[in-house]
N, CA, C and O atoms as a GROMACS GRO file, in nm:
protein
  400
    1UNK      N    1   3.457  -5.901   6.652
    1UNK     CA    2   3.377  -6.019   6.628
    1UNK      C    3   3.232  -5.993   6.669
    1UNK      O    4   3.153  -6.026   6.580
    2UNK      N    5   3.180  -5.949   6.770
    2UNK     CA    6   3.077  -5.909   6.844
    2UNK      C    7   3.005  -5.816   6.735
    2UNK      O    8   2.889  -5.841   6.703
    3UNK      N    9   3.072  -5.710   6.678
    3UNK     CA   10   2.997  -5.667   6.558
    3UNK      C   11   2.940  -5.728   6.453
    3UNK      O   12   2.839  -5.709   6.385
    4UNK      N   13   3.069  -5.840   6.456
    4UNK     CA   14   3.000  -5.932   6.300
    4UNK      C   15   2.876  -5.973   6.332
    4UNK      O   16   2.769  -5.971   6.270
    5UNK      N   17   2.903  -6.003   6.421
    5UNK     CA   18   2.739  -6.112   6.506
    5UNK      C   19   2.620  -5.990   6.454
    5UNK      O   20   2.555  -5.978   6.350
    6UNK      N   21   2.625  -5.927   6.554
    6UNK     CA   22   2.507  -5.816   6.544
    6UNK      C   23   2.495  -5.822   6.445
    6UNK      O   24   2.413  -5.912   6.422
    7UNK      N   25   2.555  -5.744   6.292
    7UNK     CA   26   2.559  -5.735   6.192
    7UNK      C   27   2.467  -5.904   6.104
    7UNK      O   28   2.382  -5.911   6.016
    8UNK      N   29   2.500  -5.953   6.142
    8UNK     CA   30   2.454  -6.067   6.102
    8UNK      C   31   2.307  -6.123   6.151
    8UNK      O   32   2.235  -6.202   6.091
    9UNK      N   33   2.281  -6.053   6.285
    9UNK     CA   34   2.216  -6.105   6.327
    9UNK      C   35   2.049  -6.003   6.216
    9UNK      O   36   1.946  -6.025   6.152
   10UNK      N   37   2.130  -5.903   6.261
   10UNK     CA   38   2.040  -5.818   6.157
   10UNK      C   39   1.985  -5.813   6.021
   10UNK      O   40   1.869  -5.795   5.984
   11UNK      N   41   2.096  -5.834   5.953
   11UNK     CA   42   2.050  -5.881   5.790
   11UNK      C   43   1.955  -5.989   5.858
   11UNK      O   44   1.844  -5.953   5.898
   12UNK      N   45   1.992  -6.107   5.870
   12UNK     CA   46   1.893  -6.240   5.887
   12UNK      C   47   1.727  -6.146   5.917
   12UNK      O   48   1.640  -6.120   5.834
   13UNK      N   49   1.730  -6.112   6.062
   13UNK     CA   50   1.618  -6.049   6.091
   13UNK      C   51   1.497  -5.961   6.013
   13UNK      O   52   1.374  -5.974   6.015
   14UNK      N   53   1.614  -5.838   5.921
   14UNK     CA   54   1.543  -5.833   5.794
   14UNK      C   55   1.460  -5.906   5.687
   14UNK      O   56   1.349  -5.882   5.639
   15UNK      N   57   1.552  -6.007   5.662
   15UNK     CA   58   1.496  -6.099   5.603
   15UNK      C   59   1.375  -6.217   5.664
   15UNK      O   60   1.284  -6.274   5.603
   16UNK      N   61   1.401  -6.222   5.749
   16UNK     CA   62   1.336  -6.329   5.859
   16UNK      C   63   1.161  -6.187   5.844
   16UNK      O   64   1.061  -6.246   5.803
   17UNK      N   65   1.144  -6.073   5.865
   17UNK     CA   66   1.020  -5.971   5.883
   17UNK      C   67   0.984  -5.980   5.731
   17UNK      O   68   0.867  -5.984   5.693
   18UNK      N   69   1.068  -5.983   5.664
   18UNK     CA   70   1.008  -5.986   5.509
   18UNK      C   71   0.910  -6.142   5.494
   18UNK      O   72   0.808  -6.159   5.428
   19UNK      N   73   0.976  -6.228   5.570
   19UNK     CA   74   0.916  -6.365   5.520
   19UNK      C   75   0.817  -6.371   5.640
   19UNK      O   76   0.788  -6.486   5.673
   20UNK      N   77   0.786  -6.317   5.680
   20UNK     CA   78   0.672  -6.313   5.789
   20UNK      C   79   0.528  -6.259   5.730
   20UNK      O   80   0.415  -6.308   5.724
   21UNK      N   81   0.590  -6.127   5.688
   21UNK     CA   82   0.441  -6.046   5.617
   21UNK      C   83   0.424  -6.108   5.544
   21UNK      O   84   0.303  -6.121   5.524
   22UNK      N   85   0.517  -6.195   5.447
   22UNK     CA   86   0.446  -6.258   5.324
   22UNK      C   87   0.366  -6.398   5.364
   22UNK      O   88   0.276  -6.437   5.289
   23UNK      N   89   0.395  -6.463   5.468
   23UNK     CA   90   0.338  -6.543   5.519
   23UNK      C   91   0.136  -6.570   5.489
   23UNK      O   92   0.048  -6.486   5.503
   24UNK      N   93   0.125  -6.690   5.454
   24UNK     CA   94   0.005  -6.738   5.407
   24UNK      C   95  -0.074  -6.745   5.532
   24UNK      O   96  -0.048  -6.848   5.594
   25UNK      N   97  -0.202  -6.634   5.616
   25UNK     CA   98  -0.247  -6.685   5.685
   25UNK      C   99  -0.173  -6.646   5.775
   25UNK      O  100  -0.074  -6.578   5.751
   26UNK      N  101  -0.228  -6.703   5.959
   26UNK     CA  102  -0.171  -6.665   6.068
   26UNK      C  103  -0.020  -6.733   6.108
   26UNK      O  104  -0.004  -6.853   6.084
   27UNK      N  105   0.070  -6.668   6.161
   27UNK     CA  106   0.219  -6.738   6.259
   27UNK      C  107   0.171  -6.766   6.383
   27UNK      O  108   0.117  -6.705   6.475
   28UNK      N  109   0.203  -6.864   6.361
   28UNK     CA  110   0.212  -6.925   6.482
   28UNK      C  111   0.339  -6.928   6.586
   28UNK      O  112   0.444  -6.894   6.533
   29UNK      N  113   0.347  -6.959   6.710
   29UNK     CA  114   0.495  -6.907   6.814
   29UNK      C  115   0.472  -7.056   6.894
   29UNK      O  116   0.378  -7.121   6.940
   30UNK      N  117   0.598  -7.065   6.881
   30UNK     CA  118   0.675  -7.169   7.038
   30UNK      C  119   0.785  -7.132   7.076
   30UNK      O  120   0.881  -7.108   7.003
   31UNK      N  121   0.782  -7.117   7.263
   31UNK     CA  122   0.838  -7.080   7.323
   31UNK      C  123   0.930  -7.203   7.412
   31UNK      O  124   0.906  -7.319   7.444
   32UNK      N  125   1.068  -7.091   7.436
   32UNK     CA  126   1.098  -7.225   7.560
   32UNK      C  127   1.211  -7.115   7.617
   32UNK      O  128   1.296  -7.047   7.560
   33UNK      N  129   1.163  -7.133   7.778
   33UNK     CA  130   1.245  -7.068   7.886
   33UNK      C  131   1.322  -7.178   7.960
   33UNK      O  132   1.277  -7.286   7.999
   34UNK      N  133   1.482  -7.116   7.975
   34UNK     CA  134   1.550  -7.262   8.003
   34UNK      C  135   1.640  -7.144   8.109
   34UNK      O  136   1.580  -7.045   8.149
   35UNK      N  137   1.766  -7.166   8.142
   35UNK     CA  138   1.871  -7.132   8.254
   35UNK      C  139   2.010  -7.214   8.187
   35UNK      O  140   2.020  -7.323   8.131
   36UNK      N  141   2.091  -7.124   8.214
   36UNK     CA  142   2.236  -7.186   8.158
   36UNK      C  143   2.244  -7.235   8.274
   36UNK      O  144   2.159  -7.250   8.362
   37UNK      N  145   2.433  -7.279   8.268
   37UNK     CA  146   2.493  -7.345   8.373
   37UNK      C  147   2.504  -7.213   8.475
   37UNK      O  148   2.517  -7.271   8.583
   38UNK      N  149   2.506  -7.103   8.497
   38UNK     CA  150   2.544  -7.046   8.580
   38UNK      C  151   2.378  -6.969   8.632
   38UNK      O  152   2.372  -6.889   8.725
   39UNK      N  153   2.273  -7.008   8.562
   39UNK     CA  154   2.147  -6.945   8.604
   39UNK      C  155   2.117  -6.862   8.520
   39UNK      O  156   1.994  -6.867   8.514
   40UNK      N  157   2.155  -6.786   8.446
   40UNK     CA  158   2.111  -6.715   8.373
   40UNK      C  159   1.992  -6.777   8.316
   40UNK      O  160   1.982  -6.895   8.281
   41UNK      N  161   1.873  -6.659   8.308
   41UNK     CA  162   1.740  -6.708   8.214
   41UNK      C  163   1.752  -6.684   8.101
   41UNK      O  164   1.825  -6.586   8.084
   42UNK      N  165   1.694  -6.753   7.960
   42UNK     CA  166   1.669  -6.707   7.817
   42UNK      C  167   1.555  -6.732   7.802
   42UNK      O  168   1.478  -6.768   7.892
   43UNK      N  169   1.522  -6.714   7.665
   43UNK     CA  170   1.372  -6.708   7.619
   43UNK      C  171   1.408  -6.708   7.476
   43UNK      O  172   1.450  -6.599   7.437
   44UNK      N  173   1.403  -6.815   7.378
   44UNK     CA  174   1.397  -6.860   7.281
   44UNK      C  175   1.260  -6.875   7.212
   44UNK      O  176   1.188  -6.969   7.246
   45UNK      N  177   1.216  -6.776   7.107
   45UNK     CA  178   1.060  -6.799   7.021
   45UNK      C  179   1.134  -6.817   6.857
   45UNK      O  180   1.226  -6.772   6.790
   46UNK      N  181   1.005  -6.931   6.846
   46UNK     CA  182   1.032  -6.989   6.713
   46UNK      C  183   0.894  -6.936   6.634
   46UNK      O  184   0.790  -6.972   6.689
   47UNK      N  185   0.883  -6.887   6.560
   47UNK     CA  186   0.782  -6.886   6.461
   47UNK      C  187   0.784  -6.951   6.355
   47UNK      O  188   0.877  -6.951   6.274
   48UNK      N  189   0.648  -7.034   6.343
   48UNK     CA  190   0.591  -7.111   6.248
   48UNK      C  191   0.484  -7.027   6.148
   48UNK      O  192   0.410  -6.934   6.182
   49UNK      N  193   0.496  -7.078   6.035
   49UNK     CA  194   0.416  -7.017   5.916
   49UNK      C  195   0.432  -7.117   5.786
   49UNK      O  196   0.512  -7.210   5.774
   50UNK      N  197   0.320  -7.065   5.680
   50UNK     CA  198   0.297  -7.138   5.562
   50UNK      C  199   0.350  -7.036   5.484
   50UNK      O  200   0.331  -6.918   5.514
   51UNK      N  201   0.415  -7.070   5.386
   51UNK     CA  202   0.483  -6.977   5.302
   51UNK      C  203   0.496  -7.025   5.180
   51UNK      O  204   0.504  -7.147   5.184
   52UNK      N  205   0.504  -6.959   5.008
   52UNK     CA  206   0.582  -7.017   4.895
   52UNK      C  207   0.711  -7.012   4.916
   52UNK      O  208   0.792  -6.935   4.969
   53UNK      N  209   0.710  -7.166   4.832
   53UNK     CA  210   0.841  -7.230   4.821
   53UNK      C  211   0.920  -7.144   4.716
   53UNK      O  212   0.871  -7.143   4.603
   54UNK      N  213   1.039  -7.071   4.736
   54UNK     CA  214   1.085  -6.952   4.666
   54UNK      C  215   1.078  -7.036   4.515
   54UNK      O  216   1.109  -7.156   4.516
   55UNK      N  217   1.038  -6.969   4.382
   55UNK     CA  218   1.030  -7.023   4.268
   55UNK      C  219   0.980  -7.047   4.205
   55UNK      O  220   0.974  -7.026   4.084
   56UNK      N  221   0.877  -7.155   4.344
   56UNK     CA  222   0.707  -7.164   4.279
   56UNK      C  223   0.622  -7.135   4.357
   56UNK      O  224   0.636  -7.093   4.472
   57UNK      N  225   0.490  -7.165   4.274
   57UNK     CA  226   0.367  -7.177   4.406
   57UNK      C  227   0.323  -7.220   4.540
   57UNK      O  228   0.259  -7.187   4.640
   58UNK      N  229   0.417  -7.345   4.468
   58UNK     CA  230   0.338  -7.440   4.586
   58UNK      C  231   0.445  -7.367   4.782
   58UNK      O  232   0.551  -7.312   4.813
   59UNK      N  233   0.297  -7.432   4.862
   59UNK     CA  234   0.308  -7.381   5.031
   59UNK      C  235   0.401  -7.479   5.062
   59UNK      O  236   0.415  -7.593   5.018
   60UNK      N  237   0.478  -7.401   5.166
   60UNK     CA  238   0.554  -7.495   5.211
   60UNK      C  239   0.537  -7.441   5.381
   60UNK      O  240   0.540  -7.319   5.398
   61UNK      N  241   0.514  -7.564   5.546
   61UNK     CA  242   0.566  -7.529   5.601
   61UNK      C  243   0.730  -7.467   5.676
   61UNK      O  244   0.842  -7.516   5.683
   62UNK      N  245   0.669  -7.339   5.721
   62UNK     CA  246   0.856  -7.298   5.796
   62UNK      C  247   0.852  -7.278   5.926
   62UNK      O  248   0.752  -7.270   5.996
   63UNK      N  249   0.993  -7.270   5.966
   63UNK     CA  250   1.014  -7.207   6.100
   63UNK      C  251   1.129  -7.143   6.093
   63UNK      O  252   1.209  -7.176   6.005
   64UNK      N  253   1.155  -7.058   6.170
   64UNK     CA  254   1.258  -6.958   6.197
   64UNK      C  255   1.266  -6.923   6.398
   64UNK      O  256   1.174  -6.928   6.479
   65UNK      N  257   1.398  -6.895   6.419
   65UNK     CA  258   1.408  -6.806   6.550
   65UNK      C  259   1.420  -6.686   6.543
   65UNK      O  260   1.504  -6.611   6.494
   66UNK      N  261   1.301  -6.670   6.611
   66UNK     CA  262   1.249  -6.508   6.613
   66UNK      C  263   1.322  -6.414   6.718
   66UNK      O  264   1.335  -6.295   6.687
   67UNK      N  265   1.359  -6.446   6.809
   67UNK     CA  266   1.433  -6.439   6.908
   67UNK      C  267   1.511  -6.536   6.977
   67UNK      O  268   1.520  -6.657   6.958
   68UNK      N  269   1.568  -6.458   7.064
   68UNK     CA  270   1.673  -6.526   7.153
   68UNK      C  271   1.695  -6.458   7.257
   68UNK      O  272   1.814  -6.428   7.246
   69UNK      N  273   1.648  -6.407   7.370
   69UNK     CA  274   1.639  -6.307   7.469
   69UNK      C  275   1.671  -6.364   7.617
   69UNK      O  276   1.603  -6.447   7.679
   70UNK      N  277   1.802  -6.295   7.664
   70UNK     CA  278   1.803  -6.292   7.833
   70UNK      C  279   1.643  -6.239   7.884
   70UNK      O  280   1.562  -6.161   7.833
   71UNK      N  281   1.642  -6.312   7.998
   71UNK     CA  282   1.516  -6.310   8.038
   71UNK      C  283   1.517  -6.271   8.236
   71UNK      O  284   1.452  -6.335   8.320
   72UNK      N  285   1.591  -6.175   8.260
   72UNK     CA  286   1.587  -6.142   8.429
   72UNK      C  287   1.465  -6.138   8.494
   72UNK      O  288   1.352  -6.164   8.454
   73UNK      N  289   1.497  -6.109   8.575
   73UNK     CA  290   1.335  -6.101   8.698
   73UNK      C  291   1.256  -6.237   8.718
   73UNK      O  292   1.287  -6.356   8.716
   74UNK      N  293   1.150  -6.169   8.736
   74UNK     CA  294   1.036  -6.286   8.802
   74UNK      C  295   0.952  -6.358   8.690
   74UNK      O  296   0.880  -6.292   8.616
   75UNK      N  297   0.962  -6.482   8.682
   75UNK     CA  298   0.933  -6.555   8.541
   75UNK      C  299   0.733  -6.553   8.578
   75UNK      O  300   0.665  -6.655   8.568
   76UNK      N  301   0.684  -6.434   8.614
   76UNK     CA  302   0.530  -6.480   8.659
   76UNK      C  303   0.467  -6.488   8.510
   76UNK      O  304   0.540  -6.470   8.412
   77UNK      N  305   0.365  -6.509   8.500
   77UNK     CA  306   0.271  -6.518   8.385
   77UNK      C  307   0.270  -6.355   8.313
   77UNK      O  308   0.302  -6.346   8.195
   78UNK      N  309   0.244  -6.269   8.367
   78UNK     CA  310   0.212  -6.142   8.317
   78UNK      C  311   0.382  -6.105   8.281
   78UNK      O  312   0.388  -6.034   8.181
   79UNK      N  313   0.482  -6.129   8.325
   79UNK     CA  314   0.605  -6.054   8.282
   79UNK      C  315   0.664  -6.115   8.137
   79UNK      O  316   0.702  -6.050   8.039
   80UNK      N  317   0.657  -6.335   8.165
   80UNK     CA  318   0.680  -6.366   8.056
   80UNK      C  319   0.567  -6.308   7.924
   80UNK      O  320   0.606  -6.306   7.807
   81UNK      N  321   0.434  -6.267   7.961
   81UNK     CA  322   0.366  -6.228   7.818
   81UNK      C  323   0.386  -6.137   7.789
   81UNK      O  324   0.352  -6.113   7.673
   82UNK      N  325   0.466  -6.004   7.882
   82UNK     CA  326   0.503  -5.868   7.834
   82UNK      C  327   0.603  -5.891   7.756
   82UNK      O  328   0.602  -5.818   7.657
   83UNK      N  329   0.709  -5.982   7.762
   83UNK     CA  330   0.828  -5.977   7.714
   83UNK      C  331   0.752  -6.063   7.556
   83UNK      O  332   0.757  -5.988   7.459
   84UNK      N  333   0.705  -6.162   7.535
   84UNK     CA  334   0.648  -6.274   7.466
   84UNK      C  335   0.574  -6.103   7.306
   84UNK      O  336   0.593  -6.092   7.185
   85UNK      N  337   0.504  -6.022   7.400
   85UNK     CA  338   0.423  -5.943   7.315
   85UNK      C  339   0.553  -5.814   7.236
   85UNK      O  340   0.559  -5.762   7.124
   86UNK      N  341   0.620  -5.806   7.330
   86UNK     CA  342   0.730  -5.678   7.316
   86UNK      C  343   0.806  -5.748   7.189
   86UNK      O  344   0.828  -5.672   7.094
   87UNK      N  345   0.849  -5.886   7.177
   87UNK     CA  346   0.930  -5.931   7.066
   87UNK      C  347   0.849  -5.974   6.948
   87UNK      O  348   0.890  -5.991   6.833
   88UNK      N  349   0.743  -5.987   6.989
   88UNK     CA  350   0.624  -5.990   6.843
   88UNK      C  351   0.625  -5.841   6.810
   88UNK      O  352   0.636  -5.815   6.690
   89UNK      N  353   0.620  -5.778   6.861
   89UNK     CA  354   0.616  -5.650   6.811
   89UNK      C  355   0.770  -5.590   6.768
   89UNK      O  356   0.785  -5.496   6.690
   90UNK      N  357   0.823  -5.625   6.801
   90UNK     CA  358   0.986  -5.605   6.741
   90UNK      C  359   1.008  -5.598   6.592
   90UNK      O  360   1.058  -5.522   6.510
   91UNK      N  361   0.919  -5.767   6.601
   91UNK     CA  362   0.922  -5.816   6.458
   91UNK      C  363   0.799  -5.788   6.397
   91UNK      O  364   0.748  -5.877   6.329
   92UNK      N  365   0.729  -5.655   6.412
   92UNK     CA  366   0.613  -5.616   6.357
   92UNK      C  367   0.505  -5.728   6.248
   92UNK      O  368   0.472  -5.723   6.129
   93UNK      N  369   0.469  -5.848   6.393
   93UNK     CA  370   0.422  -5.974   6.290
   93UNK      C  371   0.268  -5.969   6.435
   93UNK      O  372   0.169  -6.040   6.452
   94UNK      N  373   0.319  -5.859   6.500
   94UNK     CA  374   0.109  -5.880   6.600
   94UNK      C  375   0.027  -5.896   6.524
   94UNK      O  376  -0.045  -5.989   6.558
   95UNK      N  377  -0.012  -5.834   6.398
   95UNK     CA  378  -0.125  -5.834   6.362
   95UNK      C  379  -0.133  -5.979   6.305
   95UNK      O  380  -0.250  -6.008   6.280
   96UNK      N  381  -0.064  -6.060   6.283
   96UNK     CA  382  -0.059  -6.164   6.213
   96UNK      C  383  -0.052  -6.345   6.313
   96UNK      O  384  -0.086  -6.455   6.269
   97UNK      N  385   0.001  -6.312   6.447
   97UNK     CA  386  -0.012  -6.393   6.536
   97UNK      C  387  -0.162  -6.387   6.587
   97UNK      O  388  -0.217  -6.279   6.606
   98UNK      N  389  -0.222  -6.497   6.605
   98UNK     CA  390  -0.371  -6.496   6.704
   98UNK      C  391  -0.329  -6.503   6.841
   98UNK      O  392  -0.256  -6.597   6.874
   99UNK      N  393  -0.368  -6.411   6.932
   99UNK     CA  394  -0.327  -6.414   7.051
   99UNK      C  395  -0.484  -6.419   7.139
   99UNK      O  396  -0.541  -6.313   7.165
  100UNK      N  397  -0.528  -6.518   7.167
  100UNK     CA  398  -0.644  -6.557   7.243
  100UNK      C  399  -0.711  -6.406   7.338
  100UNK      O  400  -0.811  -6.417   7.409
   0.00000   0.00000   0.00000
């Protein structure tokens, strides 16, 4: 079962980097760091973008989850943006996020 997942998780992902580059303009990211019931950290990023509506022209806003990542250690500012930059780059979409 654990394979299917992966497997699945992958096609999507493929597809999810294809609809990124084609993306109209910059992606945008929202984040959210939460803790299960037993403590464990995650790190959930959503990317936002303008995209054609498959068919026709016209823009449509989207979103997708870009990730979904255990998140250990020390939640300081510099570790969450290492991890924040490492999964933009996963999904080879840096050049396309504005990062201040």
């Amino acid at each position: 079962m654990w394979e299917l997942i992966i497997e699945a998780w992958r096609e999507y992902f493929a597809v999810l980097k294809s609809n990124l580059v084609q993306a109209e303009g910059r992606i945008s990211c929202t984040a959210d760091i939460w803790s299960d019931e037993v403590l464990r950290p995650f790190l959930a990023l959503t990317a936002h973008w303008i995209g054609k509506s498959e068919g026709t022209a016209s823009l449509q806003l989207k979103a997708a989850l870009l990730a979904f990542h255990h998140l250990p250690g020390n939640h300081t500012g510099d570790y969450i943006a290492q991890k924040f930059l490492h999964l933009l780059d996963c999904a080879e979409v840096m050049e396309k996020v504005s990062i201040p």
